[in-house]
Each structure stands twice: as C-alpha cells, then as structure tokens.
N, C-alpha and C positions, 0 to 999 in steps of 0.2 A: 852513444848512449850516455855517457859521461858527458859531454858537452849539453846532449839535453836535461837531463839531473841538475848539472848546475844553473843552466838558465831558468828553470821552474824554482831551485831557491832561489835565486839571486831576485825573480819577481816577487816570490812572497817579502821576502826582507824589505823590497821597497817598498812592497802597499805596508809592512808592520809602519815603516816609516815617511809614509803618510803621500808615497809619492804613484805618481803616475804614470799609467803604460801607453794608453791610449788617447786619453785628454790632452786638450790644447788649451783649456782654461787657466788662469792664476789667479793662485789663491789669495794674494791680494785685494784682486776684485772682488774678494768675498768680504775681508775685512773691513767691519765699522762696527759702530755700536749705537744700535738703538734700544731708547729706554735705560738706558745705564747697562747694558749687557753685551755681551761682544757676540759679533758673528764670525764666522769661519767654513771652513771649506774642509771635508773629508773625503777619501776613498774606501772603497771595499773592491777587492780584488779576489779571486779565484785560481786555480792551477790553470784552468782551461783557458785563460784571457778574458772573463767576463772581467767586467768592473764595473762602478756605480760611485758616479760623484753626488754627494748629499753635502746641502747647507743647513745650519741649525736653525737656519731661519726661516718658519714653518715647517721644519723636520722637513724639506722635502727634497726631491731627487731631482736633479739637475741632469746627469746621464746617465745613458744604460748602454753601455758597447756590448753588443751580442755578435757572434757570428752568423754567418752564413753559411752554405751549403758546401761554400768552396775557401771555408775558414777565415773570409774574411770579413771584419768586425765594422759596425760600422755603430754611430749611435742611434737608436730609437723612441728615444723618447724626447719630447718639445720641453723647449727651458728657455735661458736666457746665458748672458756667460760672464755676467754682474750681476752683485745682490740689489745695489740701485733697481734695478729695473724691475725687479722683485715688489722691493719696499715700494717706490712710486707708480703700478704696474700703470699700463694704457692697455684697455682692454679686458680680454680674459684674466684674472687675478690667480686660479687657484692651481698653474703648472706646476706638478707634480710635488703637491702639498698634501699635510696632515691636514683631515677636515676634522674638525668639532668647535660646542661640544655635538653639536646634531650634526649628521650630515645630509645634505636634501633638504626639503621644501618644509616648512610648519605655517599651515595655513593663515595667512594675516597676521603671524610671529605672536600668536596668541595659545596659550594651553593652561590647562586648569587641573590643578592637583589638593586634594583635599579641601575643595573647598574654594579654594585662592586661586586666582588668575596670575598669570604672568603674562606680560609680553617681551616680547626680543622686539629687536631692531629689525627695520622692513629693510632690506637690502635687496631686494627680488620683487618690486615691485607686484602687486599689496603683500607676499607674503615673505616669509623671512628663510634664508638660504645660508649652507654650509655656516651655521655656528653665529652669523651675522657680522656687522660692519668689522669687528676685531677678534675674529675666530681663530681659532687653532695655527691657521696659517698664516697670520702674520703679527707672532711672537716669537721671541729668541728660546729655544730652548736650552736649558743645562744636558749639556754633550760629557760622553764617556766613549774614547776610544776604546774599545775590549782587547781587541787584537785586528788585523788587517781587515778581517771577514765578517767583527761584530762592532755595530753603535749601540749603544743605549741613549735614550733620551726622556728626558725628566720635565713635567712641568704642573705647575699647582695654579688652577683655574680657581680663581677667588669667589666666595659668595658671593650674589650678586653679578660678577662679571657677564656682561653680555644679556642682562637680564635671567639668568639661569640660577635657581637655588644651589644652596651647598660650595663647601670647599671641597673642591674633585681634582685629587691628586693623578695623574697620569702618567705612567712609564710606558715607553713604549723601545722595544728591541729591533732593528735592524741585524739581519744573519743573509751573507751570501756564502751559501753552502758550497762545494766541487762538485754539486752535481745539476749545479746553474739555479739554485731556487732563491729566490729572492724573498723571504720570510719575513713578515711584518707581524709584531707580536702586540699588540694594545691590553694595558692591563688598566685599569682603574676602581679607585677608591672614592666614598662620599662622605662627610659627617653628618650629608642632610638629605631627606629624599630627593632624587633629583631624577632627570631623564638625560639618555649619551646616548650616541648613534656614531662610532669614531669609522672614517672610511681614508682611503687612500685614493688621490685623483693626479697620479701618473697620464698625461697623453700619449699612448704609443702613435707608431708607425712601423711596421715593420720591413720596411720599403729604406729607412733612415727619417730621420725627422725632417720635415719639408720637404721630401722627396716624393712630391705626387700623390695620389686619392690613397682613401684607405677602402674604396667602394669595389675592389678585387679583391683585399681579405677576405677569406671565407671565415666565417662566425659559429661556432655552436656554442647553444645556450643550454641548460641540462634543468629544461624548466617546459611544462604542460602549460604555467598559468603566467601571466601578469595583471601586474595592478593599472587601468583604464584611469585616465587622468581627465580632468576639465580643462578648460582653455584655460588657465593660468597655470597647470601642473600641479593640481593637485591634484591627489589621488578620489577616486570616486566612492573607494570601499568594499568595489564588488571586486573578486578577482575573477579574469576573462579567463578562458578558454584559449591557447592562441593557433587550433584547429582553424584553418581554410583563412590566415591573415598574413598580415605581411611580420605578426610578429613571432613567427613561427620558427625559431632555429635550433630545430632539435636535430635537425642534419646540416653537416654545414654546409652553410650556405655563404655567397657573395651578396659582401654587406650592403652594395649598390642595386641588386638584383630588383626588389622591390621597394626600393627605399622611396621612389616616386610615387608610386601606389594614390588612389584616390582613395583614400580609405581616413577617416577621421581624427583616428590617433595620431598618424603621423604628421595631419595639418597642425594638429596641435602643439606637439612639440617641432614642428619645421624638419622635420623628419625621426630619426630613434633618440628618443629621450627618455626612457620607461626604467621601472624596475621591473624583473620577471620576478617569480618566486619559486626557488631552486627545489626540484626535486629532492629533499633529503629522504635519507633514511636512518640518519640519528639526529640525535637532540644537538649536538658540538662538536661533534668528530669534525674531524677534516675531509671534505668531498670534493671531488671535482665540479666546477661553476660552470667552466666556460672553455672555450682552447680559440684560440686564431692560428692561422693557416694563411702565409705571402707566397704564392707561386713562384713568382720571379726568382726572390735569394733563396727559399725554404726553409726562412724562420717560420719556428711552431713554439707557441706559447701556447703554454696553462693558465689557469686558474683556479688555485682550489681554496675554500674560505669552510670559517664553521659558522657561517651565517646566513640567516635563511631568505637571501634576497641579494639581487644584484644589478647594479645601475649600468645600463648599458647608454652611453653617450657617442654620436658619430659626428660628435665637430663641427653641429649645423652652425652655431653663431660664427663659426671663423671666418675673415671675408677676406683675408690677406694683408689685411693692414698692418698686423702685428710682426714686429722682427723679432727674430729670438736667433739663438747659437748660428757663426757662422752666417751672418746678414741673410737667414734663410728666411723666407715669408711664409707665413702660415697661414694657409690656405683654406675654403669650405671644404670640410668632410675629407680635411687633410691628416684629421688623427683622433681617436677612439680612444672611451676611457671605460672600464671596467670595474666599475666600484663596488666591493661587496658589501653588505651593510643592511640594515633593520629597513623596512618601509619607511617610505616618505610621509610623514604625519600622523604618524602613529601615536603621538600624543591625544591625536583628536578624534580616532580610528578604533573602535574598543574590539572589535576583530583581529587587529593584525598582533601580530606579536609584540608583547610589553616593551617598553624602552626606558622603562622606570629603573634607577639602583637606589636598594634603600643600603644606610647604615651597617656596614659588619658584610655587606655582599661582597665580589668583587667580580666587575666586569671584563671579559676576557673575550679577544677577536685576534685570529689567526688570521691572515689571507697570504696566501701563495703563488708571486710568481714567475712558474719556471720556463726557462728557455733553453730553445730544441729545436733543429734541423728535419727536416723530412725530404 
C-alpha cells in the first residue's frame, strides 16, 4: 500500500514537472518559434495514468494514453511527433487542433451582418472552412501551466484577421480531471459584433492510432435530427429526421454498419460528415452528445458539450499517405472525430441557432471528454 501511495505521488510530481509517463516524444521537437513566439510541448497527467501531450501551437493535442480493459494504455488519438510537421502539414492539417474563429463550412466564405458583407478566405473550395487559411490552428498560443492537470490558453484574434470583424479575445482552459474527463473550456470576448463557432478536432481511435478501422466502433449519437448538406457540404436548412437512414444512431451502432449505404447523404460527404442536432433539454447545461464503444480493448468514451450540435467525421479523406507518430500510416476511416459545436453556416441560415457575439456578451463552450473501459 505504501509502495503504491508513493508511486501515484511520485507521478503526480512529475506531470507538476512537466515530465512524462507514457510518451516517447521530445520536447525539443516541439521547440521553435514562429511569428516571433515560441512553441513548446506540455503534459497533463492523472492518478489513474491517463495523460495528454498538448503543443501551444494551435492549442492542440498530440496524445491521449487511455487504458484498456486489461490496464494497458496505449495512445488514441492521430498527431504527429514534431511541431514541423504541424507547421508545413502534407495533408489533413487540422490533428487535434483548436478550430476558429468558425468552425465548419461558411458557404463561399461569404456572410452578411448589419448590412456589410464579409468574406473569409476560400480554403474548402468554393466555401470557407475551420476559421480559414490562418485559423485558430495554426497560431502560437500564450500558455500557462496551472498545475499537472490544468493549461490555460490565451489568444487575441485581431480585427479584421481572417476576414472576421472585431477584436476576439479568447481563453480557453484545458483540465484532466481523476475521473479521466478531458475538459475543454472556450471562453471569449468581442469589441465588435462578430460571429465564433470554437470546436475541438481531436482524431480518435480507440483501437490506438493507426491501428486499423474505426468502422467496428459502435457510435451513439443522442440526436432525432440532422442537418442534410449539398454536394459541397453545405447545409441545406432543413433538419431531417434520421428515422429509417443510415444516419440513425440513437442505438449504438457499428460505425461501418451502413456507412456504404446508397443513400445520398453519404455520397456527398464520401461517407459521415454531418452535424446531428443533440437532443438537449436545457439551453447550456452539460449533456451527454455521444459515447463510442471498441470491443476489442473496451475503451468507452463520452461526450458531453453545452452545445447544440455535433460534427461527426469518419476519416473518409484519409488514404494512407500521411505518416504521423511512430511511422504509423493513416488510413481511410482509420479515425473519427466528434466535434461539438453551433451549425455549419449559420451565418447564412436564419433558423439555426445564432453564432453572432455582440459587445459586453461572453461566449462560453464546454465539451467533454471522458474515458472509460466496459
């Protein structure tokens, strides 16, 4: 009992001091500086052995060691194991990055407030995606170590930047709880009307990263409806029913099950690319979104957000070309991402829910999430 006491301190003292249980990365590779700011490499650690490597550059998550059924840990989520490869990605760009200030699609990176147009940058050919060419993710953010378990992360999106009104200050809190919750806290401020959509695009696997499909996860979604897209991913305005479809997972289901389906929607995004629209039953609370389910190890992940929508992505663009951690390849519908978050074009959408912050508001997004064995 004493031997265990002391090795549960002796880990915490090392995540306080920034060091590592399970990683094989160095933090080296994390250092450089672009834009006149430096990047760097931190840990958050747990009693239980989770941990989560984060770079400040695009706030985003690099790994997530979770256990398995039989306690051992492996990583689950796709990265890389240099910031290079980050900065110059080849590829998918947005590995377990902060998205803003929009996150999703704004039809022809066009929207109209008071009057005035803006456009953003087409980076999604015709329309404009995650924030555009220099969004969220691929800035340095001002880092605060709190303690082992907490980051804070700061950053002031300038008027104008990226084609978006207003100076939009941004903090956002990292917290890995002892009871495995991975807590992502988004807070922001405007001086000027503006619109934000901030989401999280972690690639899981729960399998380990590049270890084979994610089309034997079982998936539930804790949504009746989603929003039916055109062939460029935009949303259409109506929300569907997802009675008698393939986009149905209100039981869980195996994410491969119908993912072939001759069904329209999923020709369009090359199979699940959708947002559903979560069941809530308050305005902000925190609800359960989503849960995945890996047979094999019997990792079980949550998702809980105060947000009324969520991007379910299954990895159709991956074709293997890309190498990330551990020379692993990453594979078609080799890893799912969960993004909670406001509709896809809801600037241009007068149905969906607002995405406008004016002056004196403050925008605030929880999402949650935790990990768990069955």
């Amino acid at each position: 009992m004493k031997q265990t006491l002391f090795l549960i301190l002796l880990f915490m003292i090392n995540m306080q001091d920034g060091q590592a249980r399970h990683s094989g990365l160095n933090r080296a590779d994390f250092q450089t500086t672009v834009d006149g700011k430096q990047t760097d490499l931190y840990y958050l650690g747990n009693k239980n052995g989770v941990e989560i490597a984060v770079t400040n550059f695009g706030a985003r998550v690099v790994e997530i060691w979770a256990p398995d059924k039989n306690g051992e840990f492996t990583d689950i989520v796709l990265g890389h194991d240099n910031v290079d490869a980050y900065i110059h990605f080849k590829g998918e760009r947005f590995l377990g990055a902060t998205i803003g200030r929009y996150g999703n699609r704004i039809a022809e990176g066009k929207f109209t407030m008071d009057g005035k147009q803006y456009q953003l940058p087409i980076n999604d050919t015709p329309n404009s995606l995650h924030g555009g060419t220099m969004g969220f993710d691929m800035v340095v953010w001002d880092t605060k170590q709190v303690d082992g378990q907490t980051l804070i992360f700061t950053y002031l999106s300038k008027d104008g930047e990226e084609g978006y009104p207003g100076n939009l200050t941004v903090k956002m809190t990292y917290q890995l709880t002892d009871k495995n919750e991975f807590i992502i806290s988004h807070e922001a401020t405007t001086d000027k009307k503006t619109i934000i959509n901030l989401t999280h695009h972690s690639f899981f696997n729960l399998h380990g990263a590049g270890n084979g499909t994610i089309n034997d996860h079982e998936l539930m979604l804790c949504a009746d409806k989603f929003t039916p897209v055109d062939k460029v991913l935009i949303p259409t305005g109506e929300l569907a029913s997802v009675d008698n479809t393939p986009m149905d997972f209100r039981k869980a289901t195996p994410i491969g099950k119908r993912v072939n389906d001759d069904y329209q929607q999923l020709a369009y995004g090359h199979g699940y690319d959708h947002n559903w629209v979560l069941n809530r039953k308050t305005a902000n609370e925190l609800e359960l979104a989503a849960t995945v389910y890996e047979p094999a190890s019997g990792r079980y992940m949550e998702v809980w957000t105060t947000e009324p929508g969520i991007q379910f992505y299954g990895g159709n663009f991956f074709d293997g070309s890309m190498v990330g951690k551990q020379g692993q390849h990453y594979n078609h519908r080799a890893s799912l991402a969960l993004e909670t978050q406001h509709f896809p074009d809801s600037p241009n959408q007068p149905s969906f829910p607002s995405t406008v912050l004016m002056p004196g508001e403050q925008y605030k997004h929880i999402c949650v999430y935790k990990f768990d064995v069955k």
